[in-house]
N, C-alpha and C positions, 0 to 999 in steps of 0.2 A: 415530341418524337421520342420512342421508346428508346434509351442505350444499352439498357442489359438483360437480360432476364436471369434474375437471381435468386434462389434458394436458401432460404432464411431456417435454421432449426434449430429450435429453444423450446425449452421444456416447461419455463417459465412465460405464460400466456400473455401478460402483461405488458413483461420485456419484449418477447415476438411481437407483439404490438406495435411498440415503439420503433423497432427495428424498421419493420414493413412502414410504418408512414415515413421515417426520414427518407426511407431510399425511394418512395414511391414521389415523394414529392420533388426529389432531385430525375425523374424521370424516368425511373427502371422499371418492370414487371416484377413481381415478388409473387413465389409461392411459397406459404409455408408451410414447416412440417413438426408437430411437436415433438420428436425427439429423432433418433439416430437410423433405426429402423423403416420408420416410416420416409425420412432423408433420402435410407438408400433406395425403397421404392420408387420415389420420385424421380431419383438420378436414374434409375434401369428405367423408365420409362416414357423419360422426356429430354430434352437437351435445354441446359444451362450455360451460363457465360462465366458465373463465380457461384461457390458455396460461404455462405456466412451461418456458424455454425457455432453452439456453445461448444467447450471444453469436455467438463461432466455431465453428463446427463444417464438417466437410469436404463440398464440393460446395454447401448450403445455410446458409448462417447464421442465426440468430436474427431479423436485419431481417429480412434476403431472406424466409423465413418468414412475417413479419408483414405482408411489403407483398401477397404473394401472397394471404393471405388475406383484405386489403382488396374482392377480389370480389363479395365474399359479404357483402349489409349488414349483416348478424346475428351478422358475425362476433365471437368473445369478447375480451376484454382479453387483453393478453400482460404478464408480466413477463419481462425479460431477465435473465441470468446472466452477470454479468460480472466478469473479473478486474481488478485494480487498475489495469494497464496499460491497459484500454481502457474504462477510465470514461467518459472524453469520448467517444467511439462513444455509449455509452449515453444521453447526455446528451442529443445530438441525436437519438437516436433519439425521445424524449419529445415534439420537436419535431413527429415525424412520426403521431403519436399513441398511443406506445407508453404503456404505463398507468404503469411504476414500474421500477425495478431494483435486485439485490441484488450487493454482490458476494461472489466464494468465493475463498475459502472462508467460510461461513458462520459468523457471531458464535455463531451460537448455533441451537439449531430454532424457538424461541420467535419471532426476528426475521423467519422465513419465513412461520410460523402466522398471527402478526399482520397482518402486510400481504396474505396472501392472505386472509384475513374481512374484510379493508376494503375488498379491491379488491372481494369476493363481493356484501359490501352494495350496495355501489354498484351494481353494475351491475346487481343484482336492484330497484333502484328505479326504475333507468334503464329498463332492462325492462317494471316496472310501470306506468312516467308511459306508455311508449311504449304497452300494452297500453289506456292508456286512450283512447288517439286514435280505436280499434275500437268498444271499449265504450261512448263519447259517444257513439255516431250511434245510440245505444239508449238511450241516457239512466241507463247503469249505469257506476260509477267500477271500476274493479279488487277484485277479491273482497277480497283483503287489506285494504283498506279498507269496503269493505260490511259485513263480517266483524270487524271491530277490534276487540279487547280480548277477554278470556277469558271475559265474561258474554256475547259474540256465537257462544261455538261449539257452543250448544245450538240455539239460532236458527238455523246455517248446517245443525247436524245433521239438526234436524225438517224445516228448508225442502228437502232433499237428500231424505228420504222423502217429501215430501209432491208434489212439484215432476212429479213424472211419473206422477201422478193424475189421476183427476177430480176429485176429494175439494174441496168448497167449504171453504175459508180463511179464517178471522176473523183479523184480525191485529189485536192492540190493542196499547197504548202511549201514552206523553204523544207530544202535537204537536211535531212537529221531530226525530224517533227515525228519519225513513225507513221508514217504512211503505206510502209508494208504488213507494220503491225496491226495496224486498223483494217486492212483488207483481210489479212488472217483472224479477227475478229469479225467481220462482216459472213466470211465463210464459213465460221465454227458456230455462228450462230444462225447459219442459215439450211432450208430444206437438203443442200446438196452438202452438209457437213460429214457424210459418210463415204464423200468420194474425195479425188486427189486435189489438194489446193496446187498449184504449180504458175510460180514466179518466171518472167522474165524480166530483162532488165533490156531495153529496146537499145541504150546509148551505149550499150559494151557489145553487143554484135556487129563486127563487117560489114556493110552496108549489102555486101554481094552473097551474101551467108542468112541474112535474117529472115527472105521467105521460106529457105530450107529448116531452121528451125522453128519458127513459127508453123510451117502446116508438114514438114516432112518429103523427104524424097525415094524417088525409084530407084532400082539398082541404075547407073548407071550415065544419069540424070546429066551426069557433069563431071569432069576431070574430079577423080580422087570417090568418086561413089559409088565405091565396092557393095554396097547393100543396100537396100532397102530401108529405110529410117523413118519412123513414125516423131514428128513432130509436138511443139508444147503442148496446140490445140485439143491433139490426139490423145495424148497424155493423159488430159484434166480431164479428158469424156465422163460425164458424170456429176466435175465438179466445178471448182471456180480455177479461171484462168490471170491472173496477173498481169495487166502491162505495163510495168515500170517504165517510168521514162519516156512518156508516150510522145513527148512534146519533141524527141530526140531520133523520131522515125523518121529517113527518108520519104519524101514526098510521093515516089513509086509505089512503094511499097503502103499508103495509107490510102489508095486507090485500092489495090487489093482487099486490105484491111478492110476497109468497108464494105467492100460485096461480101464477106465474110458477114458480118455484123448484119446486114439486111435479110440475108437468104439463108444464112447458117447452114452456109454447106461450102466444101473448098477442094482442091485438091490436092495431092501433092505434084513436089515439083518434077516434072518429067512424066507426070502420070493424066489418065484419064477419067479413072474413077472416082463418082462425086463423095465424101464423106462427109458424115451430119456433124455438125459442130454441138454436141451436146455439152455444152458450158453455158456457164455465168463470165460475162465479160468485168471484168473492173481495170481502171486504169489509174495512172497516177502519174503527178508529174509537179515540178515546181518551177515551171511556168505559165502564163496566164496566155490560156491558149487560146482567150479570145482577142486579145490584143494580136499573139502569132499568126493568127486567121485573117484578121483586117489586114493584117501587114501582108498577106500571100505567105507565111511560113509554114503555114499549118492549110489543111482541107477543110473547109465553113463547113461540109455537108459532114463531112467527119467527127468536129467538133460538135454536132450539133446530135450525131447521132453515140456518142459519151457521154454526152454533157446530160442526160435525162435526172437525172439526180447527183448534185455538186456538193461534196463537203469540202471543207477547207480548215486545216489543222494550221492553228494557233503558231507561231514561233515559242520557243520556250521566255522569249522576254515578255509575252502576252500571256504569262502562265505561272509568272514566277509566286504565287501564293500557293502553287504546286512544288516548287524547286525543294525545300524543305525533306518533302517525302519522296520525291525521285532520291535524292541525293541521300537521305537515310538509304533507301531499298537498294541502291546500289552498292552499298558501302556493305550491306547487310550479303550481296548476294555475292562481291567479288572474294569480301572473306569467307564467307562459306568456300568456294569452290575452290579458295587459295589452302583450306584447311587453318585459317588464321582469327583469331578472335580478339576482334576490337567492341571496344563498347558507344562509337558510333562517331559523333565530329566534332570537335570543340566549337565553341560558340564563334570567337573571332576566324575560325577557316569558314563557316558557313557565312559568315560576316559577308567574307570576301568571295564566295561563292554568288551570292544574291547580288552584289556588285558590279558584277563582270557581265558581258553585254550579249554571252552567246551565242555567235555567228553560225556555228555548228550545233545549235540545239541540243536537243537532247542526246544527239547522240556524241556530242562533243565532250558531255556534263558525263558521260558512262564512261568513254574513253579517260580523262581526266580522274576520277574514281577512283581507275581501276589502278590508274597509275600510283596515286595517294595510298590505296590499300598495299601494293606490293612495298612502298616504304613504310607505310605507317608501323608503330608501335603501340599497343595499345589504345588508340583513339586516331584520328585523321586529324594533321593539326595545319595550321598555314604551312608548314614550312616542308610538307610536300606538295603543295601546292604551285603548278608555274609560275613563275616570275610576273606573266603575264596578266593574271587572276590577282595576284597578290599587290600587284602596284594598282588593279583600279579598287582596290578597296585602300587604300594608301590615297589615290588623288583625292583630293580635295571636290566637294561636291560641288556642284553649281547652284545658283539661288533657285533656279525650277527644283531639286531633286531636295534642297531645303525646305521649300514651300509646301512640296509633297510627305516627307517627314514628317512636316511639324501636323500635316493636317490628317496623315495613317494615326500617327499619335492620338490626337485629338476624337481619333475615331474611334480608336481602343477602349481610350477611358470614356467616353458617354455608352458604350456599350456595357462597359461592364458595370458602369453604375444602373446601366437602366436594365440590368438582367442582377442586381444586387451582389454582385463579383459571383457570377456562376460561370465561371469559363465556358464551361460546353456549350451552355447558350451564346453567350457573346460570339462564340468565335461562327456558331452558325448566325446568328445576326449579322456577322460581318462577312461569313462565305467564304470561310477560309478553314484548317482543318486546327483541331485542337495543338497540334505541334508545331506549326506555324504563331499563332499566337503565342506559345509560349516562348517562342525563340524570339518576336518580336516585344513583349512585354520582358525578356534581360534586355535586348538590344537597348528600348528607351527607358531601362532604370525603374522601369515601374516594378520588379521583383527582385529581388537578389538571386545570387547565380545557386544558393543550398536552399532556396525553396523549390519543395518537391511538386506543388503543384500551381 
C-alpha cells in the first residue's frame, strides 16, 4: 500500500536514483525532477505529501524551491539535501519553515526512511486537524477518527453501503459510542445531503408533547397553541430525520410512528390535512429492541419495520486500539479551541487512559480530555487525570490482562521481525495505526522513550 507520494529533485542522476529506490521500496510513490525548476512545475501541477530536495542545484536551489512554493497554502513539507559544507544554509533554512534536513551522503537508507514516515505522519495529522475546521460546521470530526480502531471498519464498511440509500437505519450501541455522529455521517453521505439533517432525542420529550413535535400542530390544537407549528418530520422534508432514543417512545405513540413509516404521510395534531413525509428515517437507540419486543416493551411490527438495516457501534473497550488517536484528536482539538498549546500526552497518562474501563465511551474519553486540557501545561500528564482513571492504572492486573500482555507483546515482536522492523507494516499486519504501536512498543520496553521512531 502506497504511504506518500513524494517529490524527489536532484540534479545529480545517480543520487536521484538512489533516492527514488530507498523510498520506493519502503512503499511511497516517487516522482522525480532533475533540478528546482522543473520541482516547481511538478508541485503547480500535481499534489505531493513531502518534497525531498538537494540544497544547491543550477539556476534553482533547494530554498529558492521552497520559498516558491510558499504560494500555494497547501503546499507539502520539504526536506533539504545537504552536504557538510552547507549545513548552516540548512539551518536557517528551518528558520524559514523548512521541515528537516539530511546530509549526503547518506548514513545509511534507514536514516532517510525514518525521517520521511515522521515527517508523513505529521503532516497527515496536520491535514487531519486542518480537515476538521470543514467538517465542524457539520458537526463531523475527520473519518479517521469517526472510524478509529479496527472494530470501526465494519461500521465505516456497512455505513459506505448503506449511506446512499433509502434504506431506514437502526443503529444501536451503549451511550457515548456516537451514534448521532454516524447518522450525521450516513446523511452527508447520502443522495438527501443537500437538505436538513434534524435530530430528536425521543427520551427528553413529555410523553403528552411528542406527537406535537414529531408531526406538528394547528392553531389551537390544545391548551397553550397559540399557532400553528410545523413539526421535526416537517422540518427534514427533503432530508434525513433522527430518532434518538427510539427504545424510550411511548407505546401510543410508536403505533402512530409506524403508520407514518408505512404510508409516509401524517398529520398534524388537530389538523386534517394529509402531509407527505419526504425523509430518510434513521433511528438509534442503546437498547436491544428485540429483546424490548419479546418482552411487550417495544412494537414487533415497529421493530421490524427499523430494524431493515442494523448497525451496531462498538463500545470504546472494543475499540481501544483506537483510544490512542481519539485521545490525541481530542487533546489536539480542545487546545485549539482553548487557544492553548500542548504538545500532546505523556506516555504514563495514556498508560492510564487505556487502563480504565470506559462506561461512558467515548464521549466520556472527550469529556475527560477536555477537562486535562483546561489543566494541563504543556503536555496532558496523569495528574490531571480523575482519580478514578488514575488508580485503575495503579491496580494491579489480573492473570487474564497478564496473559493478554504478554501475548499483544509476543505479537509486536514476530511482526516486526517478520516485516524486518518496518513499523508501518507491522503495525498494518497487526491492524492497528502506526501511533498505537508506537506507544505500545515504549509501554513493553521494546524502544526507549528518545527514539524518534
Amino acid at each position: 500500500m502506497l504511504t506518500g507520494r513524494i517529490l524527489v529533485v536532484e540534479d545529480d542522476p545517480t543520487f536521484r536514483g538512489l533516492l527514488a529506490a530507498i523510498l520506493e521500496d519502503a512503499g511511497h510513490e516517487v516522482v522525480q525532477a532533475c533540478d528546482g525548476g522543473a520541482g516547481l512545475s511538478w508541485l503547480q501541477q500535481g499534489s505531493f505529501d513531502l518534497v525531498v530536495t538537494d540544497l544547491k542545484m543550477p539556476n534553482m536551489g533547494g530554498i529558492e524551491l521552497f520559498r516558491a512554493s510558499r504560494a500555494d497554502p497547501s503546499a507539502p513539507p520539504f526536506v533539504l539535501l545537504t552536504a557538510f559544507g552547507t549545513v548552516e544554509e540548512a539551518v536557517t533554512a528551518l528558520k524559514e519553515g523548512v521541515s528537516d534536513f539530511l546530509t549526503k551522503p547518506l548514513k545509511d537508507p534507514a536514516s532517510l526512511r525514518i525521517l520521511v514516515q515522521r515527517l508523513l505522519d505529521q503532516y497527515r495529522r496536520e491535514r487531519r486537524l486542518a480537515a476538521f475546521d470543514e467538517a465542524d460546521l457539520v458537526g463531523l470530526p475527520p473519518l479517521e477518527i469517526l472510524f478509529a480502531g479496527q472494530a470501526m471498519q465494519e461500521v465505516r464498511r456497512l455505513a459506505g453501503d448503506v449511506a446512499v440509500t433509502e434504506a431506514t437505519v437502526l443503529i444501536g450501541g451503549e451511550s457515548g459510542t456516537g451514534k448521532e455522529l454516524l447518522s450525521r455521517y450516513l446523511h452527508l453521505t447520502s443522495q438527501r445531503k443537500s437538505g436538513p439533517f434534524v435530530a430528536i432525542n425521543c427520551a427528553a420529550i413529555p410523553e403528552n408533547l411528542i406527537e406535537s413535535e414529531l408531526f406538528g400542530h394547528e392553531r389551537g390544537a390544545f391548551t397553550g397553541a397559540s399557532a400553528a407549528r410545523q413539526g421535526k418530520f416537517e422540518l427534514a422534508s427533503g432530508g434525513t430525520i433522527l430518532l434518538d432514543e427510539i427504545g424510550e417512545m411511548p407505546l401510543a405513540m410508536q403505533a402512530k410512528l409506524l403508520r407514518v413509516l408505512q404510508e409516509r404521510r401524517f398529520e398534524r395534531v388537530g389538523g386534517t390535512k394529509e402531509i407527505r413525509a419526504n425523509v430518510r428515517v434513521l433511528a438509534a437507540t442503546n437498547r436491544d429492541l428485540g429483546k424490548e419486543a419479546a418482552a411487550g416493551r417495544f412494537r414487533e411490527d415497529l421493530y421490524y419495520r427499523l430494524n431493515v438495516f442494523p448497525i451496531h457501534l462498538p463500545s470504546l473497550r472494543d475499540r481501544r486500539d483506537g483510544l490512542d488517536d481519539l485521545a490525541d484528536f481530542f487533546v489536539r482539538l480542545h487546545a485549539r479551541s482553548m487557544g492553548k498549546k500542548l504538545s500532546g500526552i505523556a506516555n504514563p497518562a495514556m498508560k492510564a487512559l487505556r487502563s480504565y474501563g470506559w462506561p461512558g465511551n467515548i464521549r466520556e474519553l472527550q469529556n475527560v480530555i477536555e477537562r486535562a486540557v483546561i489543566l494541563a501545561r504543556g503536555e496532558v500528564t496523569e495528574a490531571e487525570l480523575p482519580d478514578g482513571i488514575r488508580s485503575a492504572r495503579n491496580g494491579a492486573p489480573g492473570p487474564e490482562v497478564g496473559i493478554l500482555k504478554e501475548a499483544e507483546r509476543d505479537a509486536i515482536v514476530a511482526a516486526l521481525k517478520s516485516t524486518g522492523g518496518n513499523r508501518r507494516l507491522a503495525a498494518d499486519r497487526l491492524g492497528i495505526s502506526r501511533r498505537t504501536l508506537q506507544y505500545r512498543l515504549k509501554e513493553y520496553g521494546l524502544v526507549g522513550e528518545d527514539d524518534a521512531e
